[in-house]
C-alpha positions as CSV (number, residue, x, y, z in Angstrom):
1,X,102.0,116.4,56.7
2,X,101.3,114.5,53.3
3,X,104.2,112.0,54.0
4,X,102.4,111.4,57.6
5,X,99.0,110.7,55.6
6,X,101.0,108.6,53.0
7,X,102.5,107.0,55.6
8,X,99.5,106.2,57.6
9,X,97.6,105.2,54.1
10,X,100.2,102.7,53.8
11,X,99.9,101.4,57.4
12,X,96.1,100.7,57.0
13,X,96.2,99.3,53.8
14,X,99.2,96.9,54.8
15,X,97.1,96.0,57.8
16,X,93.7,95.1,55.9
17,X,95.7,93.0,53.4
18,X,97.2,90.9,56.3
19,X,93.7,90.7,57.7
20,X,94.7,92.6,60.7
21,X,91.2,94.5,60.9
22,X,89.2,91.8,59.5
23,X,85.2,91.3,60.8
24,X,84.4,87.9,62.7
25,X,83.5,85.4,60.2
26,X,80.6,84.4,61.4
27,X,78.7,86.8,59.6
28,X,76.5,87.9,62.5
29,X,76.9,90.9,64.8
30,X,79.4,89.3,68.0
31,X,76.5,88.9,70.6
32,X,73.3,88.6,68.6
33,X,71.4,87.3,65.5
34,X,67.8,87.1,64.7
35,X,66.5,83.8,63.1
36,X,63.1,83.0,61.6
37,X,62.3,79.1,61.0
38,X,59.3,78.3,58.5
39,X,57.7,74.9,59.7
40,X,55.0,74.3,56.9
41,X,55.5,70.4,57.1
42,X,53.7,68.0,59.1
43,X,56.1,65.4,59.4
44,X,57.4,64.9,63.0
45,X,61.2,64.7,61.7
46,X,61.2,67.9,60.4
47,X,59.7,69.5,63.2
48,X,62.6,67.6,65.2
49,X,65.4,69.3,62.6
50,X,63.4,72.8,63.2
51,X,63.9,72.5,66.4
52,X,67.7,71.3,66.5
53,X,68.4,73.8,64.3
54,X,66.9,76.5,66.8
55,X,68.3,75.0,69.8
56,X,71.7,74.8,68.6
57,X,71.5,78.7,67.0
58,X,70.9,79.5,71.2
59,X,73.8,77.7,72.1
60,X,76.2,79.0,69.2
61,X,74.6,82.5,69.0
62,X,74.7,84.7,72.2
63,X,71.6,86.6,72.6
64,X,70.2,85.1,69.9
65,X,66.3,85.9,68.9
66,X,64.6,82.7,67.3
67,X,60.9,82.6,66.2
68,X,59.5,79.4,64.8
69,X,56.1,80.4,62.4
70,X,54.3,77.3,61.8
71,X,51.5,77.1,59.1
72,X,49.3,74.8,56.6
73,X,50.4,71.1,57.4
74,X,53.1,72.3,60.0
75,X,50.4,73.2,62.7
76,X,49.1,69.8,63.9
77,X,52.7,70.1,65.8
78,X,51.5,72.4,67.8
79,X,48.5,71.0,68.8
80,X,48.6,70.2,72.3
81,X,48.7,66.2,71.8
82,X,51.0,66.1,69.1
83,X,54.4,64.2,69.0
84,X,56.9,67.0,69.7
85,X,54.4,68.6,72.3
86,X,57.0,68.7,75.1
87,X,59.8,70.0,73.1
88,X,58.0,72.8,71.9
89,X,57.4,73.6,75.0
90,X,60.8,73.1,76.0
91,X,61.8,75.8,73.2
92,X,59.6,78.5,74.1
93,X,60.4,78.0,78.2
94,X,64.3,78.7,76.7
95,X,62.9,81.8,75.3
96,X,62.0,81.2,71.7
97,X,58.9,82.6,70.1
98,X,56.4,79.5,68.8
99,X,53.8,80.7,66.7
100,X,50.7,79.5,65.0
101,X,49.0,81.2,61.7
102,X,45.4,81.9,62.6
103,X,44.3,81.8,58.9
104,X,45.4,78.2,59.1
105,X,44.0,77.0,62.7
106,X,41.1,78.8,61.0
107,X,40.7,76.5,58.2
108,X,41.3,73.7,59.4
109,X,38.7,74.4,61.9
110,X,41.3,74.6,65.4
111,X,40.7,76.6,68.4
112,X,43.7,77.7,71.0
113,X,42.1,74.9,73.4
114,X,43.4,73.0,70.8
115,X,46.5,74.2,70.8
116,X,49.6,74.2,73.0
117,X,49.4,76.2,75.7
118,X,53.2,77.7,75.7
119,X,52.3,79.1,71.8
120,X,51.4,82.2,70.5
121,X,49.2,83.4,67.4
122,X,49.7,85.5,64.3
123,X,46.8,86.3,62.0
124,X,49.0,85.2,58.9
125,X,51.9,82.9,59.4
126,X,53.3,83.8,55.6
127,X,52.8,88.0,56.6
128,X,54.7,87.4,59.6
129,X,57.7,86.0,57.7
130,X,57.6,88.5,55.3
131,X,57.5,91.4,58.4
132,X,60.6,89.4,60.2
133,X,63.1,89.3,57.0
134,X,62.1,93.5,56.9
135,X,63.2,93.4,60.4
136,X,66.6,91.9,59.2
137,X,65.6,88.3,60.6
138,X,67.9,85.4,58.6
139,X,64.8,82.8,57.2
140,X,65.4,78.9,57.0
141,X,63.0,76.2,56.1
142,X,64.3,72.6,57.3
Protein backbone atom coordinates (compact mmCIF):
# COMPACT_ATOMS: atom_id res chain seq x y z
CA UNK A 1 0.00 0.00 0.00
CA UNK A 2 2.81 2.68 0.72
CA UNK A 3 4.47 1.96 -2.66
CA UNK A 4 0.77 2.54 -4.35
CA UNK A 5 0.62 5.98 -2.33
CA UNK A 6 4.34 6.75 -3.34
CA UNK A 7 3.57 5.81 -6.58
CA UNK A 8 0.47 7.85 -6.91
CA UNK A 9 2.35 10.91 -5.02
CA UNK A 10 4.79 10.70 -7.79
CA UNK A 11 2.08 10.59 -10.54
CA UNK A 12 0.46 13.96 -9.28
CA UNK A 13 3.34 15.70 -8.59
CA UNK A 14 4.90 14.76 -12.17
CA UNK A 15 1.62 15.88 -13.63
CA UNK A 16 1.42 19.45 -11.83
CA UNK A 17 5.03 20.13 -12.89
CA UNK A 18 4.11 19.47 -16.59
CA UNK A 19 1.09 21.66 -16.04
CA UNK A 20 -1.18 18.77 -16.65
CA UNK A 21 -3.81 20.06 -13.88
CA UNK A 22 -3.10 23.59 -14.31
CA UNK A 23 -6.32 26.37 -13.80
CA UNK A 24 -7.39 28.44 -16.98
CA UNK A 25 -5.30 31.47 -17.04
CA UNK A 26 -7.62 33.76 -17.28
CA UNK A 27 -7.90 34.19 -13.80
CA UNK A 28 -11.70 34.20 -13.58
CA UNK A 29 -14.07 31.36 -12.81
CA UNK A 30 -14.71 29.51 -16.72
CA UNK A 31 -18.33 31.06 -17.18
CA UNK A 32 -18.51 34.18 -15.04
CA UNK A 33 -16.72 37.29 -13.58
CA UNK A 34 -18.07 40.24 -11.79
CA UNK A 35 -16.79 43.68 -12.81
CA UNK A 36 -17.31 47.18 -11.22
CA UNK A 37 -16.25 50.35 -13.44
CA UNK A 38 -15.86 53.80 -11.46
CA UNK A 39 -16.80 56.65 -13.97
CA UNK A 40 -16.01 59.85 -11.79
CA UNK A 41 -14.91 61.83 -14.92
CA UNK A 42 -16.85 64.08 -17.07
CA UNK A 43 -15.08 63.85 -20.11
CA UNK A 44 -17.00 62.08 -22.98
CA UNK A 45 -13.83 59.93 -23.96
CA UNK A 46 -13.62 58.30 -20.86
CA UNK A 47 -17.04 57.56 -20.57
CA UNK A 48 -16.48 55.99 -24.30
CA UNK A 49 -13.24 53.77 -22.78
CA UNK A 50 -15.80 52.78 -19.68
CA UNK A 51 -17.91 51.61 -21.82
CA UNK A 52 -15.57 49.68 -24.30
CA UNK A 53 -14.10 48.25 -21.66
CA UNK A 54 -17.55 46.85 -20.29
CA UNK A 55 -18.73 45.83 -23.63
CA UNK A 56 -15.80 43.95 -24.57
CA UNK A 57 -15.69 42.09 -20.72
CA UNK A 58 -19.50 40.76 -22.13
CA UNK A 59 -18.20 39.52 -25.12
CA UNK A 60 -14.81 37.88 -23.60
CA UNK A 61 -16.46 36.90 -20.24
CA UNK A 62 -19.48 34.46 -20.44
CA UNK A 63 -22.04 35.41 -17.92
CA UNK A 64 -20.35 38.13 -17.02
CA UNK A 65 -21.98 40.73 -14.34
CA UNK A 66 -20.83 44.46 -15.03
CA UNK A 67 -22.07 47.47 -13.05
CA UNK A 68 -20.94 51.00 -14.04
CA UNK A 69 -21.22 53.58 -10.66
CA UNK A 70 -20.97 56.90 -11.91
CA UNK A 71 -20.45 59.87 -9.41
CA UNK A 72 -19.05 63.66 -8.86
CA UNK A 73 -18.20 64.99 -12.50
CA UNK A 74 -18.94 61.49 -14.11
CA UNK A 75 -22.83 61.98 -13.82
CA UNK A 76 -23.67 64.66 -16.36
CA UNK A 77 -23.19 61.38 -18.68
CA UNK A 78 -25.98 60.14 -17.55
CA UNK A 79 -28.15 62.80 -17.88
CA UNK A 80 -30.64 62.24 -20.42
CA UNK A 81 -29.17 64.78 -23.07
CA UNK A 82 -25.69 64.02 -22.69
CA UNK A 83 -23.21 62.82 -25.42
CA UNK A 84 -23.04 59.06 -24.80
CA UNK A 85 -26.94 59.05 -23.97
CA UNK A 86 -27.74 56.22 -26.47
CA UNK A 87 -24.87 54.03 -25.64
CA UNK A 88 -25.63 53.97 -22.12
CA UNK A 89 -28.63 52.93 -22.97
CA UNK A 90 -27.37 50.48 -25.22
CA UNK A 91 -25.29 48.99 -22.21
CA UNK A 92 -27.99 48.58 -19.78
CA UNK A 93 -30.52 47.01 -22.67
CA UNK A 94 -27.33 44.29 -22.95
CA UNK A 95 -27.85 43.78 -19.29
CA UNK A 96 -25.40 45.94 -17.49
CA UNK A 97 -26.27 47.79 -14.35
CA UNK A 98 -25.86 51.86 -14.95
CA UNK A 99 -25.91 53.65 -11.82
CA UNK A 100 -26.12 57.16 -10.55
CA UNK A 101 -24.86 58.33 -6.80
CA UNK A 102 -27.81 60.17 -5.22
CA UNK A 103 -25.49 62.15 -2.89
CA UNK A 104 -24.12 63.60 -6.14
CA UNK A 105 -27.45 64.21 -8.30
CA UNK A 106 -28.21 65.73 -4.91
CA UNK A 107 -25.67 68.26 -4.94
CA UNK A 108 -25.56 69.18 -7.89
CA UNK A 109 -29.18 69.88 -7.67
CA UNK A 110 -30.47 66.74 -10.48
CA UNK A 111 -33.66 65.01 -10.38
CA UNK A 112 -34.31 61.45 -12.16
CA UNK A 113 -36.41 63.50 -14.84
CA UNK A 114 -33.10 64.59 -15.44
CA UNK A 115 -31.65 61.63 -15.81
CA UNK A 116 -31.58 58.72 -18.25
CA UNK A 117 -34.35 56.77 -18.14
CA UNK A 118 -32.59 53.21 -18.59
CA UNK A 119 -30.43 54.08 -15.12
CA UNK A 120 -30.66 53.23 -11.71
CA UNK A 121 -29.85 55.00 -8.25
CA UNK A 122 -27.64 54.32 -5.29
CA UNK A 123 -27.68 56.53 -2.29
CA UNK A 124 -23.69 56.71 -2.33
CA UNK A 125 -21.88 55.86 -5.46
CA UNK A 126 -18.36 55.50 -3.36
CA UNK A 127 -20.49 52.91 -0.56
CA UNK A 128 -21.56 50.98 -3.40
CA UNK A 129 -18.06 50.34 -4.71
CA UNK A 130 -16.89 49.63 -1.53
CA UNK A 131 -20.09 46.85 -0.99
CA UNK A 132 -19.28 45.31 -4.71
CA UNK A 133 -15.27 44.61 -4.08
CA UNK A 134 -16.85 42.74 -0.52
CA UNK A 135 -18.99 40.93 -2.88
CA UNK A 136 -15.72 39.83 -4.83
CA UNK A 137 -16.44 42.36 -7.78
CA UNK A 138 -12.85 43.12 -9.88
CA UNK A 139 -12.78 47.42 -9.71
CA UNK A 140 -11.29 49.48 -12.69
CA UNK A 141 -11.30 53.17 -13.22
CA UNK A 142 -10.61 54.11 -17.06
Amino acid sequence: MKSMNKMLGALLGGAMMLGVLALPATGLAADKGKLVIQVSDGNPATWNLALNNAKNVQKDVKGAIIEIVAYGPGIGMLKADSEVANRVGEAVDSGMKVVACENTMKGQKLSKADMNPKIGYVKAGVVELMDLQVEGYSYIRP
